[in-house]
KELOPA-612554 format. One record per residue (C-alpha): residue in one letter; x, y, z. Coordinates in steps of 0.1 Angstrom, whole numbers, padded with zeros to 4 digits, always signed. Example, Ala and Ser with C-alpha at 12.3 -4.5 7.8 and 13.67 -1.06 7.14 Angstrom:
# residues 2
A+0123-0045+0078/S+0137-0011+0071/
This chain:
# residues 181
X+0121+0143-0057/X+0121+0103-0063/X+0087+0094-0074/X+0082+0052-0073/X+0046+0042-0088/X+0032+0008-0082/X+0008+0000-0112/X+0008-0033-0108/X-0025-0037-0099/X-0040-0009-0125/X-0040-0007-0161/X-0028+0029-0163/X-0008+0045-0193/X+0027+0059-0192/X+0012+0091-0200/X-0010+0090-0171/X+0023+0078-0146/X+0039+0111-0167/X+0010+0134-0157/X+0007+0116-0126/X+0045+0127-0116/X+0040+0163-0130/X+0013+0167-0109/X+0031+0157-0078/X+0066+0178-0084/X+0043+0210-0094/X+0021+0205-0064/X+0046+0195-0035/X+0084+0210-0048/X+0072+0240-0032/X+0059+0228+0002/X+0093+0203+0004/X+0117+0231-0008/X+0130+0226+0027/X+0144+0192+0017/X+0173+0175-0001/X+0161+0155-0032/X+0175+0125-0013/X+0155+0126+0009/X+0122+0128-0007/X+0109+0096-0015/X+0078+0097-0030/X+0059+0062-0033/X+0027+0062-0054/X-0001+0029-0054/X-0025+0027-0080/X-0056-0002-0077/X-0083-0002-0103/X-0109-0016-0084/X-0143-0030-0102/X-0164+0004-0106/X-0137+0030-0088/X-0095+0038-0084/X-0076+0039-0053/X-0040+0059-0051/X-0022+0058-0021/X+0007+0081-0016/X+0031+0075+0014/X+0060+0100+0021/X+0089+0095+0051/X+0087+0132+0062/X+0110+0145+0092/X+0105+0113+0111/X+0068+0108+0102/X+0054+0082+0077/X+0025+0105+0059/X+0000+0083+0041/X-0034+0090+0023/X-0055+0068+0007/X-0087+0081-0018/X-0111+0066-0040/X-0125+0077-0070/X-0152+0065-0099/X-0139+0084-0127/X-0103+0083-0129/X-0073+0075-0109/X-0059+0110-0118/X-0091+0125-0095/X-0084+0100-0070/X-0046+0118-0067/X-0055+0149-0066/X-0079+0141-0032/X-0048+0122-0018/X-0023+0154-0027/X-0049+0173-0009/X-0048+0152+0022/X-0012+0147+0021/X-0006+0186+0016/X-0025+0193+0048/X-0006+0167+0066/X+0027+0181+0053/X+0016+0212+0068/X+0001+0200+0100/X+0038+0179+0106/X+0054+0215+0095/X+0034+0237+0121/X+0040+0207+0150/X+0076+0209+0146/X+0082+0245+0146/X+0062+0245+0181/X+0080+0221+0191/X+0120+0236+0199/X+0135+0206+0208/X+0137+0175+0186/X+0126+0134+0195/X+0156+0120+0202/X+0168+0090+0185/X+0162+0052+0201/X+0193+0037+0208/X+0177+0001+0212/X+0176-0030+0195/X+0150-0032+0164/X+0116-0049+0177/X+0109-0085+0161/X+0091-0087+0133/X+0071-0116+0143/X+0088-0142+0114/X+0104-0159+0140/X+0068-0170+0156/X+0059-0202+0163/X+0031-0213+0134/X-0008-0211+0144/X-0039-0214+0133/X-0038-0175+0121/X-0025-0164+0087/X-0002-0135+0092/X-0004-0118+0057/X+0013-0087+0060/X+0042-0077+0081/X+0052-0041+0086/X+0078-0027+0104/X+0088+0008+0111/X+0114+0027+0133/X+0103+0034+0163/X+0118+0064+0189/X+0105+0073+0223/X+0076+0099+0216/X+0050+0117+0238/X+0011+0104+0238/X-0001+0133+0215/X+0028+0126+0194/X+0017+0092+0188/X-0024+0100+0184/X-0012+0125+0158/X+0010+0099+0140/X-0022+0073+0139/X-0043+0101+0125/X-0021+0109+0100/X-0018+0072+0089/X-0057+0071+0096/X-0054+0038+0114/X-0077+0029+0143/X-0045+0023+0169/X-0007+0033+0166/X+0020+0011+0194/X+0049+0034+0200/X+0078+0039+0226/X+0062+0060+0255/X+0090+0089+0263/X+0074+0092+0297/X+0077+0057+0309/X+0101+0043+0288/X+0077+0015+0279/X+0061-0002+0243/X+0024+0016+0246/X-0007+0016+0222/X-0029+0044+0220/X-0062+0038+0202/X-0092+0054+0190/X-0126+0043+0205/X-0160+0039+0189/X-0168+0069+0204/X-0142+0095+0190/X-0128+0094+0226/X-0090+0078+0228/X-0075+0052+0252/X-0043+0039+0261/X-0027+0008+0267/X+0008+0001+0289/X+0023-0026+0299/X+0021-0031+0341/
C-alpha cells in the first residue's frame, strides 16, 4: 500500500507520519486484501489549524475517489482515526454496491473534458482546478459518488441520456437534477 502524506501545512513528527502509516496498513490491509499494492494509493493531508487538526484521506478505489475529511482539538492522530472510520464505511458501502451490482460501468471512450485553463480571463479568480475521469454512470450512481466525497453537487456523464448532468443536494435533504435540453 503506497501511503503519500502532505505535512506541509502541519508541524507533525516523523514518528507521528510513522504511527500515522502503521495505523492505516493495520486498519485497511485487511479490507483492501482484494487489491494489488499498485493499486492502492493512499494520500494523507494534514492542516494544523489555530485551536484544532484536519486529516484528509483520499483513496482511488474500484473507480470511485473515496474522501473524508475530520477535525480534531487534541491531536491530528484522533483526527485520523475518525477519517479511517468514515473511509472504512465507505470502503464497505463501495464493496456491498459493486457485488449487487453484476455488470460493471463501462469505460468512456470520449475525449477528456476541458479543464477550464484555456478560459478567457474575468473578473473571477479560479483558484483551484480539479479534474477527474468521468464514465457514463446511472443517477444513483452519481448521488452516491457526491456523498461519498461529501460535496453539495457531483456533474457526471448520464448513462441514460448520454448527456453531461449535475445532480445536487437541496436545502431540504431532497435531491435535484440538472440536464442539458
Amino acid at each position: 500500500m503506497n501511503i503519500k502524506f502532505n505535512t506541509k501545512e502541519s508541524k507533525i513528527t516523523e514518528h507521528g507520519i510513522e504511527t500515522m502509516e502503521n495505523k492505516i496498513n493495520l486498519r485497511f490491509n485487511r479490507l483492501l486484501s482484494n487489491m494489488s499494492e499498485e493499486e492502492l494509493n493512499f494520500h494523507v493531508k494534514v492542516v494544523d489549524k489555530k485551536f484544532q487538526y484536519k486529516v484528509e484521506l483520499t483513496l482511488p478505489y474500484m473507480g470511485y475517489t473515496l474522501r473524508a475529511e475530520t477535525y480534531d482539538k487534541l491531536s491530528s492522530i484522533a483526527a485520523l482515526d475518525k477519517a479511517m472510520d468514515i473511509m472504512e464505511r465507505q470502503i464497505v458501502k463501495v464493496k456491498t454496491k459493486l457485488s449487487r451490482v453484476k455488470n460493471q460501468v463501462p469505460e468512456f471512450k470520449g475525449a477528456a473534458p476541458a479543464t477550464g485553463e484555456d478560459a478567457e480571463p474575468s473578473n473571477y479568480e479560479v483558484v483551484r482546478v480539479k479534474s477527474y475521469e468521468m464514465k457514463p454512470i446511472s443517477v444513483q450512481e452519481a448521488i452516491m459518488n457526491m456523498n461519498l466525497l461529501g460535496h453539495t453537487f457531483y456533474t457526471f456523464l448520464n448513462r441514460e441520456t448520454d448527456k453531461i448532468s449535475t445532480v445536487y443536494k437541496r436545502k431540504d435533504g431532497d435531491y435535484g437534477l440538472i440536464e442539458p435540453q
